[in-house]
Backbone as a printed PyTorch tensor [residue, N CA C, xyz], in Angstrom:
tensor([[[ -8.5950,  40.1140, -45.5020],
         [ -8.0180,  39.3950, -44.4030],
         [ -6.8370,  40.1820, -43.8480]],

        [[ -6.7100,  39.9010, -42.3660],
         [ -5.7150,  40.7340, -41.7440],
         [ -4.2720,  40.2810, -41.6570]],

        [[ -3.4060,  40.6010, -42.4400],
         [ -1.8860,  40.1640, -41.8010],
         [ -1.2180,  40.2870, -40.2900]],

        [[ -1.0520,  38.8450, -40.2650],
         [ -0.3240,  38.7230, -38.9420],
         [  1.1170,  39.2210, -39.0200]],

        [[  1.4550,  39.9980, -38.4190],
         [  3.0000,  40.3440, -38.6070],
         [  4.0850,  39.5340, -37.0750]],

        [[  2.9310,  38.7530, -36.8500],
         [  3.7920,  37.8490, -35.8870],
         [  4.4280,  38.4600, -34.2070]],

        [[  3.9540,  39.3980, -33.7460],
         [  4.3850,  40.0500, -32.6410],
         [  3.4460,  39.6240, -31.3270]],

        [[  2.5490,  39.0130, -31.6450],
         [  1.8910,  38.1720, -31.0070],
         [  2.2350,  37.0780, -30.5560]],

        [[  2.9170,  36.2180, -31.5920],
         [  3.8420,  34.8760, -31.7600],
         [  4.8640,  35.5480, -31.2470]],

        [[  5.7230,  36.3620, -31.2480],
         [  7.4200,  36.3460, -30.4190],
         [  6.7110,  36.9660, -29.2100]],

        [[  5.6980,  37.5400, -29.1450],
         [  5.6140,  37.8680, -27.5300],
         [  4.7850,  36.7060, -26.6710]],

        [[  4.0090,  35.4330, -27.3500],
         [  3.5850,  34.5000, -26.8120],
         [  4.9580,  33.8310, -26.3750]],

        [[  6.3040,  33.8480, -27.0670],
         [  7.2720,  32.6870, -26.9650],
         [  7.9290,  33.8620, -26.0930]],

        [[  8.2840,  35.1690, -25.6390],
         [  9.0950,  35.3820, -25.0100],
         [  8.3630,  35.5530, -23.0450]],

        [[  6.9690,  35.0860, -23.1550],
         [  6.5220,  35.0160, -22.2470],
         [  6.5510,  33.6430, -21.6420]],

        [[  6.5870,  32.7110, -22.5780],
         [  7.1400,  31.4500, -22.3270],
         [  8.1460,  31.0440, -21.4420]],

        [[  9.1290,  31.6670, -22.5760],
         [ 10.6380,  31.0400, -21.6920],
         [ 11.3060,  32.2230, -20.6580]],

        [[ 10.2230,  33.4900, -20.4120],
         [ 10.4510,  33.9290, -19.1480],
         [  9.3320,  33.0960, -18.1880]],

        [[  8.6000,  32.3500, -18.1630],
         [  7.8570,  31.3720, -17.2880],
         [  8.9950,  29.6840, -16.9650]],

        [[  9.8470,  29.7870, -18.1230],
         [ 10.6700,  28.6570, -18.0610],
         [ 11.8850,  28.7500, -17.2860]],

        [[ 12.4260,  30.1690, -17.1040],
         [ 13.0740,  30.4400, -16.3110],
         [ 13.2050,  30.8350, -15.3180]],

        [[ 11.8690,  31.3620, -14.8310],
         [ 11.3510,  31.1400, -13.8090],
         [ 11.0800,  29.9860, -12.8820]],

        [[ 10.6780,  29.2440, -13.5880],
         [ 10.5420,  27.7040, -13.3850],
         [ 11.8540,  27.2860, -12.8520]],

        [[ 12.7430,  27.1370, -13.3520],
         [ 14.2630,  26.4560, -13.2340],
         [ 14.7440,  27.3440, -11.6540]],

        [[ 14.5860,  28.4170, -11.4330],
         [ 14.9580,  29.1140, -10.5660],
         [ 14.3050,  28.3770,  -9.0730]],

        [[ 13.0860,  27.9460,  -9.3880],
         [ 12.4140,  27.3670,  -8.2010],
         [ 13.1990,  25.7880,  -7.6110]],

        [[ 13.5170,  25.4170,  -8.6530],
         [ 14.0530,  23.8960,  -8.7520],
         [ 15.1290,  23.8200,  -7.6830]],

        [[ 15.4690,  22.9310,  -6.2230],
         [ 16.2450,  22.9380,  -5.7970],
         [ 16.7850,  21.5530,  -6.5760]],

        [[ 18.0380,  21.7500,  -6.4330],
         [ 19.0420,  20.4630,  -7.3650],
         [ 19.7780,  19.4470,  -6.2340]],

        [[ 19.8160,  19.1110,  -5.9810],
         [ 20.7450,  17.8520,  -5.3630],
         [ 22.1060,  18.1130,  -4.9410]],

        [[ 22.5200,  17.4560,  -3.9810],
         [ 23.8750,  17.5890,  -3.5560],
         [ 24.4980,  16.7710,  -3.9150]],

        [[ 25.9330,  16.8850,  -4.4850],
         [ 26.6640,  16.0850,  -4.5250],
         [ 26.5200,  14.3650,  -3.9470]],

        [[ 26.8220,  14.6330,  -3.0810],
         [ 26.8410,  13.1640,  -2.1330],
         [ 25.3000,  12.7130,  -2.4210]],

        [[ 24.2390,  13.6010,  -2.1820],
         [ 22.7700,  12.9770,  -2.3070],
         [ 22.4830,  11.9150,  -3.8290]],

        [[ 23.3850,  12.8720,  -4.7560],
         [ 23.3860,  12.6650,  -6.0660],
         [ 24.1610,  11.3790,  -6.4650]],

        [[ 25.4300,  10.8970,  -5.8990],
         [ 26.0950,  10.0440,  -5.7130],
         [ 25.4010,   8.2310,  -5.4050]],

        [[ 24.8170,   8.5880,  -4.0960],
         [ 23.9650,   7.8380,  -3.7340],
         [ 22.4750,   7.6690,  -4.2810]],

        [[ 22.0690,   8.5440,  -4.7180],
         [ 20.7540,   8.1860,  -5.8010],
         [ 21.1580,   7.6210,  -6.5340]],

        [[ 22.0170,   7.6160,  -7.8970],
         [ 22.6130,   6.9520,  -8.8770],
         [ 23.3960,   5.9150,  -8.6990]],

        [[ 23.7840,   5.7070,  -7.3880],
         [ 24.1940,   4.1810,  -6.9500],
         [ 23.1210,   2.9700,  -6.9540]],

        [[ 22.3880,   3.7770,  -6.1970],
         [ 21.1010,   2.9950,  -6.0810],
         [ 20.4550,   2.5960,  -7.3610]],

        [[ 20.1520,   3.1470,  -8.3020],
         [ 19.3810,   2.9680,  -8.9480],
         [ 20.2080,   2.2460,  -9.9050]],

        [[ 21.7440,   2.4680, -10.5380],
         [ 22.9670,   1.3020, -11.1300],
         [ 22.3620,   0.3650, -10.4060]],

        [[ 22.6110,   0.2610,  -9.0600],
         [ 22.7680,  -1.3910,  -8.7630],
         [ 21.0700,  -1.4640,  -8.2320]],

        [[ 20.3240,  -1.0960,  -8.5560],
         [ 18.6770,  -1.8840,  -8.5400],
         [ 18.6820,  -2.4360, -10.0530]],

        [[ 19.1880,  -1.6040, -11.0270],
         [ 19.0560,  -1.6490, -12.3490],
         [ 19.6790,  -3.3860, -12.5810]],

        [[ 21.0970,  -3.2340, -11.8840],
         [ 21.7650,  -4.9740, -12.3020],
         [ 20.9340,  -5.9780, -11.7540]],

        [[ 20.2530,  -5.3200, -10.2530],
         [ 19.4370,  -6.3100,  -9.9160],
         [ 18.4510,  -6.8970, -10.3780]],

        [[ 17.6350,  -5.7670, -10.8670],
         [ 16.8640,  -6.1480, -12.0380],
         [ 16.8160,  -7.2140, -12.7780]],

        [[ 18.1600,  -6.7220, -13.5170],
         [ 18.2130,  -7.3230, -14.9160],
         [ 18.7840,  -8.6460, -14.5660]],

        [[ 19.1770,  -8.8260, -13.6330],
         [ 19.7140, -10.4000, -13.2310],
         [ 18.3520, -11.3900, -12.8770]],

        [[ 17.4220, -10.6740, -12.0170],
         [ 16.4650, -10.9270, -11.8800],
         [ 15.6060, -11.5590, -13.4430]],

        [[ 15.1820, -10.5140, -13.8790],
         [ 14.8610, -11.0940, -15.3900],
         [ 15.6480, -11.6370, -16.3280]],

        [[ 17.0430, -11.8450, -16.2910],
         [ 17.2560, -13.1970, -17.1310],
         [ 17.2310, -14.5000, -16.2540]],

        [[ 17.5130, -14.0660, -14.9050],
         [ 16.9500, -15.7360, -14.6710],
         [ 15.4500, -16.4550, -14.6460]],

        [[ 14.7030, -15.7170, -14.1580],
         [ 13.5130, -15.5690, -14.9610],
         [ 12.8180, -16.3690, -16.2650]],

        [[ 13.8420, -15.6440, -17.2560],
         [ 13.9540, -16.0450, -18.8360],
         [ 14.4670, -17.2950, -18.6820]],

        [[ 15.5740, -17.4930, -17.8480],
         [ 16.2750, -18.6760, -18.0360],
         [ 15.3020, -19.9880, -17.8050]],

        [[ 14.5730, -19.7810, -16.6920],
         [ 14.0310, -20.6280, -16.0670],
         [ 12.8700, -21.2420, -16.8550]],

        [[ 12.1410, -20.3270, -17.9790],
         [ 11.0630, -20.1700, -18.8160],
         [ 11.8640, -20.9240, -20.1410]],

        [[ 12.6820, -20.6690, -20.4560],
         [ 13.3730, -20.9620, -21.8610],
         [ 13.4920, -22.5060, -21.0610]],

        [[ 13.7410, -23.0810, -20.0000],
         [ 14.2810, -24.0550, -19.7110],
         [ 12.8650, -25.1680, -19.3630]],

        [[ 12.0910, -24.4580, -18.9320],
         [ 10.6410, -24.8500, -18.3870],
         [  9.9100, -25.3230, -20.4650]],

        [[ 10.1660, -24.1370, -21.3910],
         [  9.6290, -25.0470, -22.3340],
         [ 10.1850, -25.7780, -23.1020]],

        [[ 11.7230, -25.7680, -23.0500],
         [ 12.5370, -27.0690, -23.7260],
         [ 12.4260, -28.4840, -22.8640]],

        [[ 11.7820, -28.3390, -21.6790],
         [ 11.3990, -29.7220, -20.9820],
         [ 10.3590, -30.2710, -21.1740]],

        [[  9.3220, -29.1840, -21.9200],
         [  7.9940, -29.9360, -22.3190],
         [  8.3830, -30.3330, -23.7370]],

        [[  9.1890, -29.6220, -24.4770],
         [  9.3840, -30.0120, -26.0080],
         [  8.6600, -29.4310, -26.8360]],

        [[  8.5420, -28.1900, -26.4660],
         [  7.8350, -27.2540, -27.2570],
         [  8.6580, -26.6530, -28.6760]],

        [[  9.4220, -26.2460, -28.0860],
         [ 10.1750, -25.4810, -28.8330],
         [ 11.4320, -27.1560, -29.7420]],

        [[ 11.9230, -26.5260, -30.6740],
         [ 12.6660, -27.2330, -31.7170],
         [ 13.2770, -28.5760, -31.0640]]])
């Protein structure tokens, strides 16, 4: 059987992360202000959300303590 001395493996991985950095180079990134306002948005969709689904819950937790389901 033939020993691998592995130069295959560091030249599979250094072809890699010259494809990975390549990669990153293509990536345009966001502007400030663009960036600002994306992450606003999505904080306050997020509270909206979640306000959304506990009242939701509320309404359900309240809907089966009126039938007498629960304790």
């Amino acid at each position: 059987m033939a020993e691998n001395n592995g130069s295959a493996t560091g030249t599979a991985k250094k072809s890699f992360f010259k494809g990975v950095k390549s990669e990153f180079k293509k990536i345009s990134w966001p502007g400030k202000s663009t960036l600002i306002k994306e992450t606003t948005a999505v904080v306050v969709y997020s509270v909206i959300l979640g306000g959304f689904i506990a009242l939701v819950d509320l309404v359900i937790k309240y809907g089966i303590n009126a039938l007498g389901l629960l304790g």
